[in-house]
Every structure is written in structure tokens, then in C-alpha cells.
MITORNU-783676 format. One line per field, with one value per residue (C-alpha): residue in three letters; x, y, z. Coordinates in Angstrom, 2 decimals. Layout:
BEGIN
code	ALA  ...
px	X  ...
py	Y  ...
pz	Z  ...
***
This chain:
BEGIN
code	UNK  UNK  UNK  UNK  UNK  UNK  UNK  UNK  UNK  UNK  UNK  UNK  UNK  UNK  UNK  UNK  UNK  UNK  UNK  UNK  UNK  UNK  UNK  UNK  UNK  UNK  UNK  UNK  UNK  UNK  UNK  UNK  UNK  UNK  UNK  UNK  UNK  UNK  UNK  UNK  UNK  UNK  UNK  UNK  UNK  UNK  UNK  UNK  UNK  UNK  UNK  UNK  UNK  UNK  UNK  UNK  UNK  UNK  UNK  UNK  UNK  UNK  UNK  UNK  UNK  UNK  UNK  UNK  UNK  UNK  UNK  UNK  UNK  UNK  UNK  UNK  UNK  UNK  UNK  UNK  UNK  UNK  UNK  UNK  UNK  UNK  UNK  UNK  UNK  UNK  UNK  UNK  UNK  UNK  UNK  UNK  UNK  UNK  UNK  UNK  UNK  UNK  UNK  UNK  UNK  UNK  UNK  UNK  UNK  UNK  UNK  UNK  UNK  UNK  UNK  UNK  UNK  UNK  UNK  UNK  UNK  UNK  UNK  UNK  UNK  UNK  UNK  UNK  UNK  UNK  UNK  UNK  UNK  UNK  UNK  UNK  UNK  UNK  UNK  UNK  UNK  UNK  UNK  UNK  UNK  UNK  UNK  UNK  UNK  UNK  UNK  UNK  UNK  UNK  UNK  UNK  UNK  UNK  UNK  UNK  UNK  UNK  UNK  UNK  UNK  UNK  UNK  UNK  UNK  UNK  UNK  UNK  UNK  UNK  UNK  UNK  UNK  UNK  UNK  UNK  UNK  UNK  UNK  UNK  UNK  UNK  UNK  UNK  UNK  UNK  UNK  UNK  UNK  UNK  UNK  UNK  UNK  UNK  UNK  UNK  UNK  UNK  UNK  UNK  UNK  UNK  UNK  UNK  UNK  UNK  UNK  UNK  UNK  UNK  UNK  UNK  UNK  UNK  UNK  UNK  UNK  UNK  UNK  UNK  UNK  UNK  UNK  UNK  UNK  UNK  UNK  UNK  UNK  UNK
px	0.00  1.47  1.19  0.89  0.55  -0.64  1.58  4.84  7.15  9.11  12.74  14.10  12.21  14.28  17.53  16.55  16.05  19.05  20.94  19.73  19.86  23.63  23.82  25.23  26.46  23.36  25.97  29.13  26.52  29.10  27.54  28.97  27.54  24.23  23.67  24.43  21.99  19.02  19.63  19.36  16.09  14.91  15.88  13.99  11.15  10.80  11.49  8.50  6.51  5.71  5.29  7.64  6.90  9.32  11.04  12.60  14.25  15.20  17.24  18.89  20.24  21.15  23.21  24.82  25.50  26.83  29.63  31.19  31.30  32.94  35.06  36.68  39.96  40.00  42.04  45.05  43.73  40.06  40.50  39.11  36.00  34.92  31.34  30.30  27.87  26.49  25.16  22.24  20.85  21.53  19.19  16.91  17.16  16.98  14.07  11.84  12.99  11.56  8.62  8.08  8.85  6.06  3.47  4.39  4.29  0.64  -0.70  0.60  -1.53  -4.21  -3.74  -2.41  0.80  1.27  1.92  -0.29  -1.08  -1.51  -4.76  -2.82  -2.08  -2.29  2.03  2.81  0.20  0.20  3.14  3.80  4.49  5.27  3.95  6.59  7.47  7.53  10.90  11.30  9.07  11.35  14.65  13.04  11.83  15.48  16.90  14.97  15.99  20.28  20.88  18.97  21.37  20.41  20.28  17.08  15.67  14.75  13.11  9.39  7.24  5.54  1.18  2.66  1.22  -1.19  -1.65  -5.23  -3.79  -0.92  -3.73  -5.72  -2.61  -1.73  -4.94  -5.03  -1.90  -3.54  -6.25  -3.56  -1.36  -1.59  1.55  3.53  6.76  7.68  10.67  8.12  6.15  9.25  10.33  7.79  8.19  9.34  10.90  12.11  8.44  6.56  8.65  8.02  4.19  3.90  5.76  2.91  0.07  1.59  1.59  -2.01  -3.53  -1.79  -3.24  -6.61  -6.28  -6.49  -3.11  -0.61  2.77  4.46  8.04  9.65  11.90  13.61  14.76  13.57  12.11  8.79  5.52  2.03  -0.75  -4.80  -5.85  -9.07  -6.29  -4.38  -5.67  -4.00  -2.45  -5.32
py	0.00  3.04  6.22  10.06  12.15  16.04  17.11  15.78  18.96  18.75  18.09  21.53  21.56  18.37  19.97  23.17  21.27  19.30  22.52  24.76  20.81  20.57  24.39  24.65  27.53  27.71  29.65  26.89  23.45  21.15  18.25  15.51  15.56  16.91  14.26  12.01  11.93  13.40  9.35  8.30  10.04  9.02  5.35  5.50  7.05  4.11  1.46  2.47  2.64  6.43  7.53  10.24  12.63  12.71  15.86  14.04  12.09  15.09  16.98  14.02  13.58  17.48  16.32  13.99  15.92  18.63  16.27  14.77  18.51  19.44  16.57  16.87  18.16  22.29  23.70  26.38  28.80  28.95  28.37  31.83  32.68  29.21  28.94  26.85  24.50  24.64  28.26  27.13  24.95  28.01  30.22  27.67  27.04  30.82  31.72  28.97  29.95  33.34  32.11  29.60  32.19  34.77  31.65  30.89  34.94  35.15  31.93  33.52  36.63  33.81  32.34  35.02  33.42  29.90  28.75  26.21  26.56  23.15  23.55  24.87  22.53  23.96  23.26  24.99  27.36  28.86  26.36  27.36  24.86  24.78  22.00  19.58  18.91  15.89  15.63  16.17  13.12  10.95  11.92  10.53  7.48  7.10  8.06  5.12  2.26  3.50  0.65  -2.21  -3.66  -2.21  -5.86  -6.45  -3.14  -4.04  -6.65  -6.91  -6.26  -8.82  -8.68  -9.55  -5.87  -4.00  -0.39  -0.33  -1.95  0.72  3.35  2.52  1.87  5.70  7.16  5.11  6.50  10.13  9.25  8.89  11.53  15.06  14.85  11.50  11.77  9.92  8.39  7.03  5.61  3.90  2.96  0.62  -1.32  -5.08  -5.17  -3.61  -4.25  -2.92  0.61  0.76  -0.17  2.72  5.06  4.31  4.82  7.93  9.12  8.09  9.51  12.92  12.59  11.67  15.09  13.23  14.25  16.64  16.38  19.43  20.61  23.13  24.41  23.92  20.35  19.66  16.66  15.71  15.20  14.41  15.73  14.69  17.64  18.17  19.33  22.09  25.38  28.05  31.01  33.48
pz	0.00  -1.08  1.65  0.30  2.71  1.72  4.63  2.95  1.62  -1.83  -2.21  -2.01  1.41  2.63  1.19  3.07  6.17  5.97  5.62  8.65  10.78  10.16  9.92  6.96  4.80  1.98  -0.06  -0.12  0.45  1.23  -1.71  -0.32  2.97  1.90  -0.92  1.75  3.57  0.79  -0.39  3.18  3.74  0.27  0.87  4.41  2.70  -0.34  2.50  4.04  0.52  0.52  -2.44  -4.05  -6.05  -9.35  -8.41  -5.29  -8.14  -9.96  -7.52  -6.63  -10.26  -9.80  -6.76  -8.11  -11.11  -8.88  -7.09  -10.27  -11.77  -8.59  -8.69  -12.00  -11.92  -12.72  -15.97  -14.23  -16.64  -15.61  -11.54  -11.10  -13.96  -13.99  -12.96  -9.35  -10.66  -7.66  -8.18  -10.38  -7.18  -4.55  -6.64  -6.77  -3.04  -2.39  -3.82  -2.31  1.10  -0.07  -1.44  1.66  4.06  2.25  2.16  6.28  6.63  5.00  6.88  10.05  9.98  9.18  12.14  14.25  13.83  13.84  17.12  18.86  22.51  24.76  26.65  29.96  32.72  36.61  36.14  33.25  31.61  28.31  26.90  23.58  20.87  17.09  14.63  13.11  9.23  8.59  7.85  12.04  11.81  9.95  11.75  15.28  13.46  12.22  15.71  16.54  14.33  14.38  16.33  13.84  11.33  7.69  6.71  8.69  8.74  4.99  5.74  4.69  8.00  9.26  10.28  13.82  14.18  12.27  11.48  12.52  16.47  16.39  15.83  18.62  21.11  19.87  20.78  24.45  25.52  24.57  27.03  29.93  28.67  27.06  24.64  24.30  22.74  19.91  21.63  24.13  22.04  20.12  23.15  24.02  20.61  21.51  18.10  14.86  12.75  15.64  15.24  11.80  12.18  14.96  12.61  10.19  12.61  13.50  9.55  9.25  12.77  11.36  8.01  9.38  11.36  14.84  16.75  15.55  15.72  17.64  19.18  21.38  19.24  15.90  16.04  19.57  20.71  18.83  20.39  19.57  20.61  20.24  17.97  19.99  22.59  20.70  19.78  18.11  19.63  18.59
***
């Protein structure tokens, strides 16, 4: 069953994110390490049949384009004029973090800006939090399987669990607790198939608009959160 999500961003969104994450120069993108791990999160993605768009495909033919450009050796007499051939992907890069950040500005007056509010708790009222991409998503899900050998990981999963079980064990723990974080819930995976299986429930209850995923801070830890919980900030 192939999964397509509406929240999943394009490629130059991943490359963006992988950039500020490892905070990175956007100007001098070191290609080797970025291409790195665009594959990584690309192969984690088809692994878990989600279904890419074309253009993820794209820019990572422009990547690797990029590298063996940079790799071949330069002529003395052109050290100087000749063009980076990364330039062409900066621009591009550039101008949707202008366009993205124009699109976030406008849907923040919508919403009084973006921020999400837990309903406040007698311990800590009016805690501010900030949704997750879904790229956040996908680095804690990672975080999660670095210690399962890669040989295994790609295994198929097994109907030891279900999506539909996962789902339900999701929304119980929601009943006990306000947020749950997504380590937590990993954590109480016996095995490899039952991480991935969660991962998907978690995909699906977001989809399905039940729970939204939300952090801190840039990068923080990721939580989730029953949506009938979270209000925004106006």
C-alpha cells in the first residue's frame, strides 16, 4: 500500500532542512555531505513505501550531477572565472525559502501566527508549541531504528502488528497523557516491525487530522498531541 501524505514537503524543502539541521552555509553546500543523507532520507522514505513525487528524483540527479562537476579536476587557466555548478541549485534554493517564508508569513496573519497553545495545565500554563514537518518526523523514526542492522531493517514487516492496532494503542496512551513523545512511544516497541508499524500509525492519525505532531523548538524533541487538545495562539 502506497502512503501520500498532503503534509509531505518537496525536495528543495528536505535539502533546506538538511541545511539549517547541520547548519550549513546555503551559499558553499558542502555536496557531499548533503547528498548524503538526501539518499538516506529518500531510501527511508521508499522502505516504508511512501510515495515520491518525481522531483525528489530530480534533484537528486542534480546532486549527483553537482559532485562529479565538482570533482573533476579544474584547468590552471580557468580556476578563477569558472562557474560553481552549484550556483544554479543556490538560486533555486533561495528563492523557495523566499517564497516559503512569504506563504508561512501570510498563513501567520491567518492564524495570528502559527503557534499552537496546549490547553494549559495547573504546572505549566500557556506552553507554547510549534507543529513539526515531517521531515522532524522521519529523523526521530530514524533516531529510533540507528541501532537495527540495515540488513534487517529491509526486511518486509511482518502482520505480527497491524496499522489499525498501532492506531488505537496511539490514541489510548492520549487518554492517559496530554503529549507523548515519539521516543516514548518507540520505546515501548518489543521489536524492529513494531517501530516501523507505529511510525505508520503515527503518519495516518496525522493525516486523518487526529493528533498533531508538535516541538519546542527547531529540532527539539517531537511530540504528539490529540488535535481536539491544541488550539491556536489566537
Amino acid at each position: 500500500m502506497k502512503i501520500k501524505l498532503e503534509l509531505f514537503e518537496g525536495p528543495l524543502a528536505l535539502l533546506l532542512y538538511l541545511i539549517k539541521k547541520n547548519h550549513l552555509d546555503i551559499y558553499n553546500i558542502p555536496i557531499s555531505l548533503v547528498i548524503g543523507q538526501y539518499l538516506e532520507y529518500l531510501e527511508l522514505m521508499e522502505s516504508l513505501d511512501i510515495d515520491l513525487a518525481s522531483e525528489y528524483m530530480v534533484i537528486a540527479a542534480t546532486l549527483i550531477s553537482i559532485k562529479s562537476k565538482m570533482l573533476l579536476p579544474k584547468p590552471e587557466t580557468e580556476e578563477d572565472s569558472e562557474e560553481d555548478p552549484r550556483e544554479e541549485l543556490v538560486q533555486k534554493l533561495l528563492e523557495y525559502q523566499k517564497f516559503k517564508e512569504a506563504a508561512d508569513y501570510l498563513r501567520n496573519r491567518e492564524l495570528d501566527r502559527n503557534r499552537y497553545i496546549s490547553r494549559p495545565a495547573a504546572d505549566c500554563p500557556g506552553e507554547v508549541f510549534f507543529e513539526a514537518s515531517i521531515f522532524d518526523l522521519i529523523t526521530a523514526f530514524k533516531s529510533a531504528l540507528k541501532e537495527v542492522p540495515k540488513d534487517v531493517f529491509f526486511e518486509i514487516v511482518k502482520d505480527e502488528f497491524t496499522i489499525e492496532e498501532k492506531i488505537h494503542d496511539i490514541l489510548h496512551l492520549l487518554v492517559d497523557k496530554e503529549r507523548v513523545g515519539l521516543t516514548d512511544v518507540f520505546r515501548r516497541a518489543r521489536n524492529k516491525h513494531e517501530i516501523i508499524v507505529s511510525f505508520l500509525a503515527i503518519l495516518e492519525l496525522i493525516r486523518l487530522n487526529e493528533i498533531i505532531a508538535v516541538q519546542h523548538d527547531l529540532f527539539a524533541e517531537v511530540e504528539i498531541v490529540r488535535r481536539s487538545n491544541v488550539v491556536s495562539a489566537a
